[in-house]
C-alpha positions in Angstrom: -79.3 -82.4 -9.0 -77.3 -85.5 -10.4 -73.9 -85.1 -11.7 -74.9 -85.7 -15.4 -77.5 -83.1 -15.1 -74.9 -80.9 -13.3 -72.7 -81.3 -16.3 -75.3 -80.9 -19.0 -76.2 -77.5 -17.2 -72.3 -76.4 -17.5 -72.2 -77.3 -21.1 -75.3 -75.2 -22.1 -73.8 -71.9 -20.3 -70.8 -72.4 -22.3 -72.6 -72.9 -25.7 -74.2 -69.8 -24.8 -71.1 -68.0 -23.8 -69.9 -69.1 -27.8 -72.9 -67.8 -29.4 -74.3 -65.5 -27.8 -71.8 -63.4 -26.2 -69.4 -63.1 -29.0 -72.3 -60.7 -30.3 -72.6 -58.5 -27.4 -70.5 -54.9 -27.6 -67.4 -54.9 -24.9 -68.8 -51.2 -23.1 -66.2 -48.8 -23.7 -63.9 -47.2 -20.6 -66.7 -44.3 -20.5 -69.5 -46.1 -20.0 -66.9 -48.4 -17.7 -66.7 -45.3 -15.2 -70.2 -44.6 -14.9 -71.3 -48.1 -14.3 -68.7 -48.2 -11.8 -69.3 -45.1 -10.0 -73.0 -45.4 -10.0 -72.4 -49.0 -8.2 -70.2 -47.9 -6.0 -72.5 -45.1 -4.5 -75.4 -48.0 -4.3 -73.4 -50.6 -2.5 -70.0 -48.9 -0.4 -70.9 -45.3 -0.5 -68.5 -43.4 1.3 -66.2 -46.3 1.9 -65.1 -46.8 -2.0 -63.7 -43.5 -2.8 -61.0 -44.8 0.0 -60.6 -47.9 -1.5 -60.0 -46.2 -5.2 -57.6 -43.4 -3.7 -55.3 -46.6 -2.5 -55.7 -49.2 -5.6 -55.7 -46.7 -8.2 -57.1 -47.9 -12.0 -56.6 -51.4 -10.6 -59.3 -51.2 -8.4 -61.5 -50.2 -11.1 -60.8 -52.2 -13.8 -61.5 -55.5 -10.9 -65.0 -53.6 -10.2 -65.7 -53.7 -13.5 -64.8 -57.4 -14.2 -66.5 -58.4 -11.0 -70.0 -57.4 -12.4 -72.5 -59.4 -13.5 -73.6 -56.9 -16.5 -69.6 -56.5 -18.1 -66.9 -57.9 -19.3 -63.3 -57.6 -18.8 -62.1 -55.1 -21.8 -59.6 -52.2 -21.7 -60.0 -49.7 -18.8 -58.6 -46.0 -18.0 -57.5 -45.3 -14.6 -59.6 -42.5 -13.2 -57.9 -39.9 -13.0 -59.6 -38.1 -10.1 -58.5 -41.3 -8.1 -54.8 -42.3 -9.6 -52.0 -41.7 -7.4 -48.5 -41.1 -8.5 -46.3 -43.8 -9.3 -43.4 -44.1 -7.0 -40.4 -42.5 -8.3 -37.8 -44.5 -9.7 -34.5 -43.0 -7.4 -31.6 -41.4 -9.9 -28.5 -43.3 -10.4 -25.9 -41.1 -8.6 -22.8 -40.2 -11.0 -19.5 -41.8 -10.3 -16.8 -39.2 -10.0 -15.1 -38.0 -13.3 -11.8 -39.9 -13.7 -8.7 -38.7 -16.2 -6.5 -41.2 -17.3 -4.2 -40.0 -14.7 -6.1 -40.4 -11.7 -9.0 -39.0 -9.7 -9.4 -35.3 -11.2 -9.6 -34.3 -7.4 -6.0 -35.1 -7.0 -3.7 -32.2 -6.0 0.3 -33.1 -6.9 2.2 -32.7 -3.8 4.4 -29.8 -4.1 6.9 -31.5 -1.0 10.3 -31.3 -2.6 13.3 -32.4 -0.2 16.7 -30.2 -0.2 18.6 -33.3 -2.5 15.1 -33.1 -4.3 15.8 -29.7 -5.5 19.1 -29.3 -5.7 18.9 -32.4 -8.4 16.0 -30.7 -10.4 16.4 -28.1 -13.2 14.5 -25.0 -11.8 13.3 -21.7 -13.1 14.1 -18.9 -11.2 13.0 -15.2 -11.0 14.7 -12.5 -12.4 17.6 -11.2 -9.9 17.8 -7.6 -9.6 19.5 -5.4 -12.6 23.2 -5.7 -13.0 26.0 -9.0 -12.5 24.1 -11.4 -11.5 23.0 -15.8 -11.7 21.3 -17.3 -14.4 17.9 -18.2 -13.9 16.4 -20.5 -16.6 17.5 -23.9 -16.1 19.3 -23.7 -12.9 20.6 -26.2 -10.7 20.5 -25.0 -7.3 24.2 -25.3 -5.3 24.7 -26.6 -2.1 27.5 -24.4 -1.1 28.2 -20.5 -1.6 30.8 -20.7 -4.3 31.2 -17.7 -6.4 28.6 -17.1 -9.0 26.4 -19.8 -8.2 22.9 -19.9 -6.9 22.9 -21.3 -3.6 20.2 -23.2 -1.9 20.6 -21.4 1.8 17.2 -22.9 3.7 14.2 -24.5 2.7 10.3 -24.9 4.0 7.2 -26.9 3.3 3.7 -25.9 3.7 0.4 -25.7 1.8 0.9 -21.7 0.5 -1.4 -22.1 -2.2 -4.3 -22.9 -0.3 -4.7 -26.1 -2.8 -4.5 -28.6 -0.3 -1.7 -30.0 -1.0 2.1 -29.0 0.6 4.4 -26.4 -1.8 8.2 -26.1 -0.9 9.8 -22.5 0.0 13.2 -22.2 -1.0 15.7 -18.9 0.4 18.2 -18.5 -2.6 21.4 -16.3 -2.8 23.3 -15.5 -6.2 26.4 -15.5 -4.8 28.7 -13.0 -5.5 32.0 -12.3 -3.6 31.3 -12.6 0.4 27.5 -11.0 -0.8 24.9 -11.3 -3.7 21.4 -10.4 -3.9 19.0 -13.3 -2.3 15.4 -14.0 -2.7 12.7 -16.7 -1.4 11.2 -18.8 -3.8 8.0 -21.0 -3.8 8.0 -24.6 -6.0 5.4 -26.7 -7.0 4.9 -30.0 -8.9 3.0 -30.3 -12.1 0.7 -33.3 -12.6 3.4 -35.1 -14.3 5.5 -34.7 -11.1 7.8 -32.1 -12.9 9.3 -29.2 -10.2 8.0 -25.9 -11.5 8.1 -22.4 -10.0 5.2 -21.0 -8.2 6.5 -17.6 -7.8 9.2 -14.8 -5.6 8.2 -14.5 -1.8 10.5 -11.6 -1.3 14.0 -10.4 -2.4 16.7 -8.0 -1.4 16.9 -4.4 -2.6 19.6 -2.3 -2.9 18.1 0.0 -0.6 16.3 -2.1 2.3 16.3 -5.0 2.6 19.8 -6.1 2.2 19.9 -9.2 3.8 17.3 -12.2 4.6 18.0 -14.3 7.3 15.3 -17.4 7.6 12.1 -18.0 6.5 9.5 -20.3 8.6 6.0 -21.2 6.5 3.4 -21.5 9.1 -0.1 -23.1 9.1 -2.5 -20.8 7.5 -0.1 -21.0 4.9 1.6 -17.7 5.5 5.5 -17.5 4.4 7.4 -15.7 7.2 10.8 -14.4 6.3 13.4 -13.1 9.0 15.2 -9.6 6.9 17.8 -6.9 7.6 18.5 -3.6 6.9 22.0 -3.7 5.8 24.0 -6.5 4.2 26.7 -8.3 6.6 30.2 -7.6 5.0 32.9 -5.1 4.2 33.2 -4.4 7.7 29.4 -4.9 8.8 28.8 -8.1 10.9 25.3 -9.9 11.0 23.9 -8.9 14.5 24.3 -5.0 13.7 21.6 -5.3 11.5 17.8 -4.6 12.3 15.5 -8.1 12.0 12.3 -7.8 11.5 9.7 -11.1 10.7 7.4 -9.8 7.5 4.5 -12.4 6.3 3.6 -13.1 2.8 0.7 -14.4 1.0 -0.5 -16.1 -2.1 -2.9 -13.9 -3.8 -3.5 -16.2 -6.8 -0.9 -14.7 -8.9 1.8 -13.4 -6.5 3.0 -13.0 -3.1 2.2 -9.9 -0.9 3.0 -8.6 2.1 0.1 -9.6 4.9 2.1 -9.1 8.0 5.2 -7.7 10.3 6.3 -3.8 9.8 6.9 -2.2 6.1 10.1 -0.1 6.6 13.2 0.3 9.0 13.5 3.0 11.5 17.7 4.7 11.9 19.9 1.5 12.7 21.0 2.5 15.9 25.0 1.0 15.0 25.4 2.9 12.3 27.4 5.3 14.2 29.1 9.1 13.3 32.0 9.8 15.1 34.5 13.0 14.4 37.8 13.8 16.1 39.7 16.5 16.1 43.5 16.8 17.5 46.0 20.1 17.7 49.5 19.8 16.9 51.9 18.0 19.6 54.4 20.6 20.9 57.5 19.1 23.0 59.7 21.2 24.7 62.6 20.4 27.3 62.0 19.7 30.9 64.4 20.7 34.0 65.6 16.9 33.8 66.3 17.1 30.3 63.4 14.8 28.4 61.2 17.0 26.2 56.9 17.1 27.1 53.8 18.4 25.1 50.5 17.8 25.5 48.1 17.5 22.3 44.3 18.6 22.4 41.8 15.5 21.2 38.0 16.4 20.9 35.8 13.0 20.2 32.1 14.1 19.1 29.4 11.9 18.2 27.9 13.1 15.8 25.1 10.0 15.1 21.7 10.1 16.6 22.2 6.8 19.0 24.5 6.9 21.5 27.9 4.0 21.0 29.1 1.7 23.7 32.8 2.5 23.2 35.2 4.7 21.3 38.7 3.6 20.2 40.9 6.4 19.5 44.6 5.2 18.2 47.6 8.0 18.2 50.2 7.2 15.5 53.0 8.7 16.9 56.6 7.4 16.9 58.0 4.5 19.7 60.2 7.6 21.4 56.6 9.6 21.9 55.3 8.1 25.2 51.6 8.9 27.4 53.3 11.2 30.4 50.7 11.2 33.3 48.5 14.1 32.4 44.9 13.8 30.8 44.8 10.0 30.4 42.7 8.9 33.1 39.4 8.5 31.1 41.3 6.3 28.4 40.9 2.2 29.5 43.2 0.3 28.0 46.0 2.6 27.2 49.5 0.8 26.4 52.7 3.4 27.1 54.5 0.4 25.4 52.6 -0.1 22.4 52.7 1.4 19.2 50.5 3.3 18.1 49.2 4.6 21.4 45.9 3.6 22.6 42.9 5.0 24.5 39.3 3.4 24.9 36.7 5.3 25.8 33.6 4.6 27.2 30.0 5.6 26.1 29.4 8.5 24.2 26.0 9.6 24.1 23.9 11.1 20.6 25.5 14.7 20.4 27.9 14.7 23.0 31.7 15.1 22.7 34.8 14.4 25.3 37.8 16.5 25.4 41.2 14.8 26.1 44.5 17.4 27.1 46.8 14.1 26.8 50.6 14.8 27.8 53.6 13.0 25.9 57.4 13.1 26.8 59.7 11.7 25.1 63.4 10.4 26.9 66.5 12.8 27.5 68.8 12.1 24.8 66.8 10.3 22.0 66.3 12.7 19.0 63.1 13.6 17.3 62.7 15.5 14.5 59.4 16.9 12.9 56.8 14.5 11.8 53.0 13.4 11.5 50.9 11.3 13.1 47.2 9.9 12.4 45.0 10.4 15.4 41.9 7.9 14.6 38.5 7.1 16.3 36.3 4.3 15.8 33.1 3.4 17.2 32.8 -0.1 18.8 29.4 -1.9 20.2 29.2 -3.4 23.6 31.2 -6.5 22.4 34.3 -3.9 21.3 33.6 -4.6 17.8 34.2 -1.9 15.3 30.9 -0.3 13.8 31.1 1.1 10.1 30.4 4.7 10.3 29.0 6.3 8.1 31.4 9.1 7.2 35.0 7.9 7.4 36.1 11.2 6.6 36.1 12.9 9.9 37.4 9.4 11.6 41.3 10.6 10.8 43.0 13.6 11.5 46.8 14.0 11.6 48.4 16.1 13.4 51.8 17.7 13.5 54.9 16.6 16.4 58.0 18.7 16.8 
């Protein structure tokens, strides 16, 4: 065939494309799907139902467009053979942010000791009676009278909110005492220091005293205390220490560890004495001798290291030789006269026949004289007892 003819051919199909098929009714999708599937059995069998699981209404609409009895017109995916479109992934959220900061953020509760004793703090209430203030305090750096002063400090996270808190032990000072509590500060978010809440504080009962406080890593607030209050007599080391451990509970502290009470202090002693009159009367070589009964009972339940007994009696009364052997540390010279004896266990008593003589020739009339014991520790330090009545007797010399 010539190219003209070839060219005459092409133009007749398309007249007949413009007249003729512009008449013919575009099948709808129904008809579309049982053209198709009828085909498909006929020519690919098996092998099509693959080929429409993986192209979907593509596939079909391209069979249908393919064939020399249709035309290409709108076309419904199968549904038996569409597959499901791949999901489109979910933008993940950004975090929430305040126009502070990240809403994660925890303020840190780390407050140095110049820190806090430059901030305006609330405190809680001291115990009944003459006391500190407590609302807008500024912490002292020294124990002057009536302030409240800063005595030790701690950081750790005691809140369990991540972020380090500040545990302050505070005394209201008051003469050479005062009560004392621990205290635990926080920041706000706007950096402000703020009270978290009381730790522990003294009672009038037990405990007087609190001695140190360590916050460890589980966030428990350990705090050293004492039985009795140093002062008025009472030193430090005579009272019992215990470590107790305290916990945030989410609205106060509680006790989580370490003992709950004190057993007898074993230096709070009870010692009584007892003396008989002095009675001199004249030797062969003209001086003038008596001796004077002394009982020493202990009448605590723990045994004490050493008991001072002290005899008020004039310069002219000397120790003679009898009955002073157990006494260490007895002076003739000295004024009053001294004995020091040894231990003296819970319950017992010593007996002491002690001689005096006083010089021929140097008069002596009738008088009194205080006979005193006191209990010491090992270190021959006085220990408060506990009933100063029966610590002095006085006795009669003639």
């Amino acid at each position: 065939m010539s190219e003209q003819e070839t060219l005459g051919l092409a133009e007749e199909f398309a007249q007949y494309r413009r007249t003729v098929l512009d008449k013919v009714e575009v099948p709808g999708p129904a008809a579309v799907r049982r053209t198709v599937r009828g085909r498909n059995r006929r020519r690919w069998g098996a092998t099509a139902t693959t080929a429409l699981a993986l192209l979907g209404g593509s596939a079909i609409g391209y069979a249908a467009m393919s064939g020399p009895d249709h035309r290409p017109g709108p076309v419904e995916p199968t549904p038996s053979a569409s597959v499901s479109p791949t999901p489109t992934p979910t933008p993940t959220p950004s975090p929430s942010v305040t126009s502070g900061g990240p809403a994660s953020a925890v303020p840190d509760g780390r407050i140095s000791r110049a820190q806090l004793l430059g901030a305006s703090v609330t405190l809680p209430a001291w115990r009944a009676g003459r006391g500190c203030p407590t609302s807008a305090v500024r912490l002292s750096g020294d124990d002057r009278e009536g302030v409240n002063w800063l005595v030790a400090l701690d950081h750790g996270d005691v809140d369990g909110d991540g972020a380090v808190e500040t545990v302050a032990l505070v005394q209201c000072v008051l003469g050479t005492g005062g009560p004392m509590q621990v205290v635990a500060f926080d920041r706000n978010e706007e950096g402000k220091v703020v009270t978290l809440g009381r730790v522990v504080a003294t009672t009038i009962d037990k405990p007087q005293w609190l001695f140190a406080l360590d916050v460890v890593d589980d966030g428990t607030v350990r705090v050293q205390v004492g039985d009795i209050a140093p002062g008025g007599g009472w030193a430090a080391k005579w009272s019992q220490l215990q470590w107790r451990g305290y916990r945030w509970k989410g609205e106060a502290f509680a006790q989580v560890s370490g003992p709950t009470s004190f057993g007898p202090n074993p230096n709070l002693a009870d010692v009584a004495v007892t003396a008989s009159d002095l009675v001199l009367t004249t030797a062969d070589d003209g001086s003038r001798t008596g001796t004077a009964t002394v009982r020493v009972r202990n009448r605590g339940t723990a045994p004490v290291a050493h008991v001072a007994l002290r005899l008020g009696v004039p310069a002219a009364v000397r120790p003679d030789v009898d009955g002073w052997a157990p006494c260490s540390g007895a002076r003739e010279s000295s004024e009053p006269v001294t004995c020091n004896l040894g231990r003296l266990a819970a319950g017992a008593e010593v007996q002491l026949d002690l001689s005096f003589r006083v010089a021929e020739g140097i008069p002596l009339g009738t008088g009194k004289a205080d006979v005193d014991a006191r209990p010491m520790d090992g270190e021959f330090d006085f220990l408060p007892d506990v009933n100063d009545d029966d610590n002095v007797v006085r006795m009669t010399y003639r």
